[in-house]
Backbone as CSV, one residue per row, in Angstrom:
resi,resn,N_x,N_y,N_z,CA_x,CA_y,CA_z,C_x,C_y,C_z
1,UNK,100.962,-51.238,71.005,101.198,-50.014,70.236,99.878,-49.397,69.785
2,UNK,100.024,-47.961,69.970,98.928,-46.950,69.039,98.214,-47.422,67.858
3,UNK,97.426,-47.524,67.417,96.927,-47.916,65.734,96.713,-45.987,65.241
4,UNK,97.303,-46.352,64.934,96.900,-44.370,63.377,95.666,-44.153,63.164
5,UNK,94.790,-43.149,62.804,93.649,-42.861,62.958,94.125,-41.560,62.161
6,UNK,93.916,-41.954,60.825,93.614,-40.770,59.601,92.011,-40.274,59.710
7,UNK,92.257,-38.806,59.502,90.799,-38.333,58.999,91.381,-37.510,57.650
8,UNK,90.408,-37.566,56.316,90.556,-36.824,55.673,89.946,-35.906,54.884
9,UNK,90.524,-34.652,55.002,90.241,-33.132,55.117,88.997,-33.236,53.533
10,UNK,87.605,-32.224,53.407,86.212,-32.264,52.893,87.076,-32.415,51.090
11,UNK,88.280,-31.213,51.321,89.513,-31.522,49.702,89.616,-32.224,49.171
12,UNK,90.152,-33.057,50.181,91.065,-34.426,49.979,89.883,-35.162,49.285
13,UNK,88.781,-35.272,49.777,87.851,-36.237,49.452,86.547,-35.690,48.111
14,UNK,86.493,-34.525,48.003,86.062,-34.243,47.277,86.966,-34.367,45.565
15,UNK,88.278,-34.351,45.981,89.065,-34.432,44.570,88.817,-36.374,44.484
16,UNK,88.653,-37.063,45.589,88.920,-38.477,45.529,87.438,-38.341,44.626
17,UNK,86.571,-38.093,44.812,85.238,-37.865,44.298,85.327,-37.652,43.448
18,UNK,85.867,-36.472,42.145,85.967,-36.078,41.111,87.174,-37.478,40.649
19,UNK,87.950,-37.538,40.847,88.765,-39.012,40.379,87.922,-40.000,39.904
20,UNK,87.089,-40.421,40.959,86.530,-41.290,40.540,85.182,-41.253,39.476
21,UNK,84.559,-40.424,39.544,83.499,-39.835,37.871,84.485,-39.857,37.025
22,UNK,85.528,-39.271,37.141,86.061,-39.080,35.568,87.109,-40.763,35.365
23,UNK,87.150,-41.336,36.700,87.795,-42.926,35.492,86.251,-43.561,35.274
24,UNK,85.196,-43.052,36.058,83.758,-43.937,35.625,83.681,-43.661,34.106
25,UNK,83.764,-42.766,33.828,83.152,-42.506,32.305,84.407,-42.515,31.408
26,UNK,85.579,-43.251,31.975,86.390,-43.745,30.657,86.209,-44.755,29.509
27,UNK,86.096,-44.329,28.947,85.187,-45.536,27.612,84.394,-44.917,26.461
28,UNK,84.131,-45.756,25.656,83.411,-45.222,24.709,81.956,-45.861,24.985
29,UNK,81.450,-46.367,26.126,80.280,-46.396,26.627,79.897,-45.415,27.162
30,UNK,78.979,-45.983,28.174,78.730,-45.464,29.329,78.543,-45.952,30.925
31,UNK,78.796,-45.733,31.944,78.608,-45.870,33.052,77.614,-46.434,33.304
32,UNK,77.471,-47.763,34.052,75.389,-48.061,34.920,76.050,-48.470,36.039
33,UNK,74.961,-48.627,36.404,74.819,-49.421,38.072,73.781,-50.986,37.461
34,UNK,74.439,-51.976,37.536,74.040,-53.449,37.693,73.937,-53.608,38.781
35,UNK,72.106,-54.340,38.543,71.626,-54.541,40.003,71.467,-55.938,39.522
36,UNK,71.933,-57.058,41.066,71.436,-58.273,41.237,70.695,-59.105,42.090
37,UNK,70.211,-60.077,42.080,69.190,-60.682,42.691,70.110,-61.992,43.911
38,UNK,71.194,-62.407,42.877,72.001,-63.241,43.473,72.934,-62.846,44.895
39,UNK,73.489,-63.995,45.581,74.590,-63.371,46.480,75.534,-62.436,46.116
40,UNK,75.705,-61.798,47.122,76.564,-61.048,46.417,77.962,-61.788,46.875
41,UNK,79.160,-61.170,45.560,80.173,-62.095,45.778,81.345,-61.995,47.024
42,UNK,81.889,-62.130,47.090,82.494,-62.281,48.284,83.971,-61.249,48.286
43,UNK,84.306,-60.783,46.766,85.019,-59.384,46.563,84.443,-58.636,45.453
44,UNK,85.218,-57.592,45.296,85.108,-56.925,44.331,85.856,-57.662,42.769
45,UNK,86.760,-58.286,43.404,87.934,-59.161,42.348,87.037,-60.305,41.794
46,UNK,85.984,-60.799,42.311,85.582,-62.014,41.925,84.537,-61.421,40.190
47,UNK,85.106,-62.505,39.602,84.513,-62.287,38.200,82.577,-62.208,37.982
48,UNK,82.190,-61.648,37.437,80.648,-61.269,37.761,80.610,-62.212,36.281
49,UNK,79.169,-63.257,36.968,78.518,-64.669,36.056,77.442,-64.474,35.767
50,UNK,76.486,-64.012,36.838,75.201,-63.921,36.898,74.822,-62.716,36.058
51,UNK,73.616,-62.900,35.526,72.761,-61.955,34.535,72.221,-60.971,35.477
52,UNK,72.131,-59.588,35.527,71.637,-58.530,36.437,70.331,-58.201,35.639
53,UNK,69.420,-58.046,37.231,68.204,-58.252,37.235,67.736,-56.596,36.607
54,UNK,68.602,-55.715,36.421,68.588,-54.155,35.872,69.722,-53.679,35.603
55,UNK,69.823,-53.129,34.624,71.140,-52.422,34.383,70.770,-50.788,34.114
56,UNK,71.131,-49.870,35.097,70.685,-48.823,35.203,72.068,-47.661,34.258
57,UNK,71.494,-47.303,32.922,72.798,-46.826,32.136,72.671,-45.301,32.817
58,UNK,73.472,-44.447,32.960,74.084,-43.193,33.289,74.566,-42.175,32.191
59,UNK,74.618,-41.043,32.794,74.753,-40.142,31.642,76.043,-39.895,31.534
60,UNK,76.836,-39.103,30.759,77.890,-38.788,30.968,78.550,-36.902,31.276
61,UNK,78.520,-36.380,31.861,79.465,-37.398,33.326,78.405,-38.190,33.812
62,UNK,78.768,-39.274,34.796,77.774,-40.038,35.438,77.430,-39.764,36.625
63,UNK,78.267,-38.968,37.016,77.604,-38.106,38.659,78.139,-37.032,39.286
64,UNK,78.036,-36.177,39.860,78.065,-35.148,40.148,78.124,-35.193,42.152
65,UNK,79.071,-34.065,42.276,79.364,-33.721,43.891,78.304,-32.776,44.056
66,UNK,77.781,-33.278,44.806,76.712,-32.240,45.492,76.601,-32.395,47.023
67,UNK,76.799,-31.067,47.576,77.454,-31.457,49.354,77.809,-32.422,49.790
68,UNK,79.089,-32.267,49.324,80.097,-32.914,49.234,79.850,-34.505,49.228
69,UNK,79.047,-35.301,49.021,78.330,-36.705,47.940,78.610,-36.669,46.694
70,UNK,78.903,-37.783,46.275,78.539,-38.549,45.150,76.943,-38.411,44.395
71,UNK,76.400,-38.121,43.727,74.927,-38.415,43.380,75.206,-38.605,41.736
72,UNK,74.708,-40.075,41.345,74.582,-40.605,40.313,73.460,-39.742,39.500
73,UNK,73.859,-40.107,38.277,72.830,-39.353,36.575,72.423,-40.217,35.627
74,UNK,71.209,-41.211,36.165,70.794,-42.221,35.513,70.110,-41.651,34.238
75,UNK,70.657,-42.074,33.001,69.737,-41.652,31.892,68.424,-41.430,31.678
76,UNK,67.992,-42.503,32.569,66.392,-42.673,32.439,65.930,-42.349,33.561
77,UNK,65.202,-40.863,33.534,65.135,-40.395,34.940,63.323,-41.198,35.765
78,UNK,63.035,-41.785,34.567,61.538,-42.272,35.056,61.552,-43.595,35.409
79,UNK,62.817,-44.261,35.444,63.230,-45.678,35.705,64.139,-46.491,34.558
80,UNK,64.424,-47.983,34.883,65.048,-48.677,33.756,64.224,-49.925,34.015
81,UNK,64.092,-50.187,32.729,62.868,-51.728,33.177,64.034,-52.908,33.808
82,UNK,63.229,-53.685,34.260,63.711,-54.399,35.406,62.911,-55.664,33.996
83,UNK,64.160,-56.931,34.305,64.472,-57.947,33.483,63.991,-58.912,33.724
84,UNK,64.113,-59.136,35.126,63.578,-60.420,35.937,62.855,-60.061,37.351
85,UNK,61.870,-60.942,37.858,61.015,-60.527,39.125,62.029,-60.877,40.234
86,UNK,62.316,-60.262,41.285,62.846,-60.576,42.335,63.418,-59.479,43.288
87,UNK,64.004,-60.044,44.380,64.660,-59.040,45.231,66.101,-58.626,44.854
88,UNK,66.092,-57.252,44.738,67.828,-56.946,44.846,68.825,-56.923,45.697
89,UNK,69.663,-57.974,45.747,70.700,-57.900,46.934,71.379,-56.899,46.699
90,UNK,72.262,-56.793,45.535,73.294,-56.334,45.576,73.948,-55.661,44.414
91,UNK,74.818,-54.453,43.683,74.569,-53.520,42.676,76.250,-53.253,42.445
92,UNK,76.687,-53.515,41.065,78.217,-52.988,41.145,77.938,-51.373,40.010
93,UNK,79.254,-50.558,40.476,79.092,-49.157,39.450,79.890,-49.477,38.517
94,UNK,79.282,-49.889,37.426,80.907,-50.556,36.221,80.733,-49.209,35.451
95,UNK,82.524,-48.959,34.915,82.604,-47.866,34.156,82.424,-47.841,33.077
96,UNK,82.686,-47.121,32.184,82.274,-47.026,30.511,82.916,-47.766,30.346
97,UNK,84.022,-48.138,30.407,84.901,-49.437,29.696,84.868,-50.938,30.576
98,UNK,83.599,-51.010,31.495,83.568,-52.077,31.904,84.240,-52.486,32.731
99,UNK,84.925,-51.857,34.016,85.591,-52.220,34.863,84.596,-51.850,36.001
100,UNK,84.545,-52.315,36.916,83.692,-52.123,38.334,84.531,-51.546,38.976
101,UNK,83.838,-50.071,39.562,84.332,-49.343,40.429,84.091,-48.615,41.573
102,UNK,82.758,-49.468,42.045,83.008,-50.098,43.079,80.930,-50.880,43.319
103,UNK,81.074,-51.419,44.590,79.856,-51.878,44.383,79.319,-52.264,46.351
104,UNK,78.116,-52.623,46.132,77.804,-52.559,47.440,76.313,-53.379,47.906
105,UNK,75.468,-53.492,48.661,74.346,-53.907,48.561,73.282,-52.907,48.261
106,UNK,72.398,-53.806,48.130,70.921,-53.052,47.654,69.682,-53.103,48.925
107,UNK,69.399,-51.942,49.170,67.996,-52.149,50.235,67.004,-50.630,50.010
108,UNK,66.210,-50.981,50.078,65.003,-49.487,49.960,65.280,-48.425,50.796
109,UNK,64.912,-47.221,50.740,65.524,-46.332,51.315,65.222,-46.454,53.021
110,UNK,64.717,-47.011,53.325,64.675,-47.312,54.984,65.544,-47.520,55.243
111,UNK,66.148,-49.199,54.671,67.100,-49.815,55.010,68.648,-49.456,55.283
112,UNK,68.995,-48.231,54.496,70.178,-47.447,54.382,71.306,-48.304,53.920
113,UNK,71.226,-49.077,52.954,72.038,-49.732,52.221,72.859,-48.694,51.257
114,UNK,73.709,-49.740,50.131,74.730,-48.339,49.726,74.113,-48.092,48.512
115,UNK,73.228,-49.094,47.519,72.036,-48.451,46.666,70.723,-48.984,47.220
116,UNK,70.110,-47.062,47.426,68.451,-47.901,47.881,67.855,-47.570,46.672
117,UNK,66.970,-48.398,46.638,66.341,-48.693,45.217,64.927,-48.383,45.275
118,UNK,64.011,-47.638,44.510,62.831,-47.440,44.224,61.954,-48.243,43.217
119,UNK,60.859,-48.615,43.251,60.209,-49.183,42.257,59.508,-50.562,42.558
120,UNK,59.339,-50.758,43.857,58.563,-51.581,44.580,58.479,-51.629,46.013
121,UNK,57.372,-52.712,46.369,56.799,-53.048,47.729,58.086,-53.726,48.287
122,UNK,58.666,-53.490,49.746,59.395,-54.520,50.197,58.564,-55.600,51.358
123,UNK,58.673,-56.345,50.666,57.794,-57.814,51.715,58.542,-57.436,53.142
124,UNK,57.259,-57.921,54.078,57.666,-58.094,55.212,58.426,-58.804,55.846
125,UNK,59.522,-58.338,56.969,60.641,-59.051,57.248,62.124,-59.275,55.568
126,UNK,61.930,-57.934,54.944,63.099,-57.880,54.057,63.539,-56.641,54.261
127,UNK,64.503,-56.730,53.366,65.091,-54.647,53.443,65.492,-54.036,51.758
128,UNK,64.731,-54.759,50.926,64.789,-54.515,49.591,63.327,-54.284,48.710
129,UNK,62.993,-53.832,48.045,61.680,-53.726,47.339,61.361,-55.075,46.682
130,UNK,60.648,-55.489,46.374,60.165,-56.646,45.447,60.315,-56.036,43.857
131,UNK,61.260,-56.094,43.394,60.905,-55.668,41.689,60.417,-56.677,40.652
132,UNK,59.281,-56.208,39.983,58.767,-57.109,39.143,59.464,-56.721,37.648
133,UNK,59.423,-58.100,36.823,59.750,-57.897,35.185,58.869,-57.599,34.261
134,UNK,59.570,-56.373,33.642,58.949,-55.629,33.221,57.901,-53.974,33.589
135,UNK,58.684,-53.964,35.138,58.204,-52.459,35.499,59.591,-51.956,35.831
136,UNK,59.708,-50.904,36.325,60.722,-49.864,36.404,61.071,-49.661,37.742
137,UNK,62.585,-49.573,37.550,63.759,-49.676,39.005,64.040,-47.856,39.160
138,UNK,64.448,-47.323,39.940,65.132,-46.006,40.286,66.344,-46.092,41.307
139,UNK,66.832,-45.515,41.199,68.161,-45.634,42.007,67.906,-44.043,43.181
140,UNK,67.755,-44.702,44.470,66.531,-43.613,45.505,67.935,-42.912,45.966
141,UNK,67.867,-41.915,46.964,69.095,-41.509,47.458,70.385,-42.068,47.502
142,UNK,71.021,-42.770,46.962,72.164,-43.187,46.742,73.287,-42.013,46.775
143,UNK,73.645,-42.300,47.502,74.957,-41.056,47.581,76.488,-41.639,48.125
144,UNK,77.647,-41.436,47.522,78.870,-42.165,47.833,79.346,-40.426,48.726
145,UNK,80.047,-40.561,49.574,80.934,-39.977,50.394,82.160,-39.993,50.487
């Protein structure tokens, strides 16, 4: 049998886009992107243990459609200090009230990962920057679709 093959229309996906900013910033927080050093876990369901090596807070709204993307509104447009030295695997978008909505890996903008990250050298033979503790992370073209 056939398998189905949905495409959906620039609308459809641009309202899925606006959906999702406005449950990000439900809360009486605010929105970040947690970046980690560790594996990343194996779902989205699995409970997050590990301490994130940056927690990048957002403005509210926390991002904005711009041709037809996602583009995040990190508060701190000159960086967020970075906690611990190491490589970033991997980054969840938790909402103002602390629910993750959604998350992905981390690699420098070469790499075309789903956050590339600014604010260091990536060693040779990696696809992530080296971030040191105590200098400053950026969140580089990151764009959801």
């Amino acid at each position: 049998p056939m398998s189905a093959v949905w495409e959906v229309g620039p609308e459809a996906a641009a309202a899925q886009l606006a959906a999702t900013i406005a449950r990000a910033d439900q809360g009486a927080g605010f929105a970040c992107v947690r970046i980690y050093t560790t594996p990343q876990p194996a779902s989205i369901a699995v409970p997050r243990t590990d301490t994130p090596q940056a927690e990048v807070v957002l403005l509210k709204p926390c991002a904005s459609i711009v041709d037809g993307v996602l583009v995040m509104h990190p508060r701190d447009v000159e960086g967020t200090l970075v906690m611990s030295t190491g490589l970033p695997r991997w980054a969840d978008w938790v909402a103002a009230d602390g629910s993750i909505i959604a998350t992905s890996n981390c690699t420098d903008a070469a790499n075309g990962g789903g956050w590339q990250l600014e604010g260091g050298e990536t060693p040779a033979g990696e696809t992530s920057p080296l971030l040191y503790a105590g200098g400053l992370v950026q969140l580089g073209e990151t764009a959801l679709s």
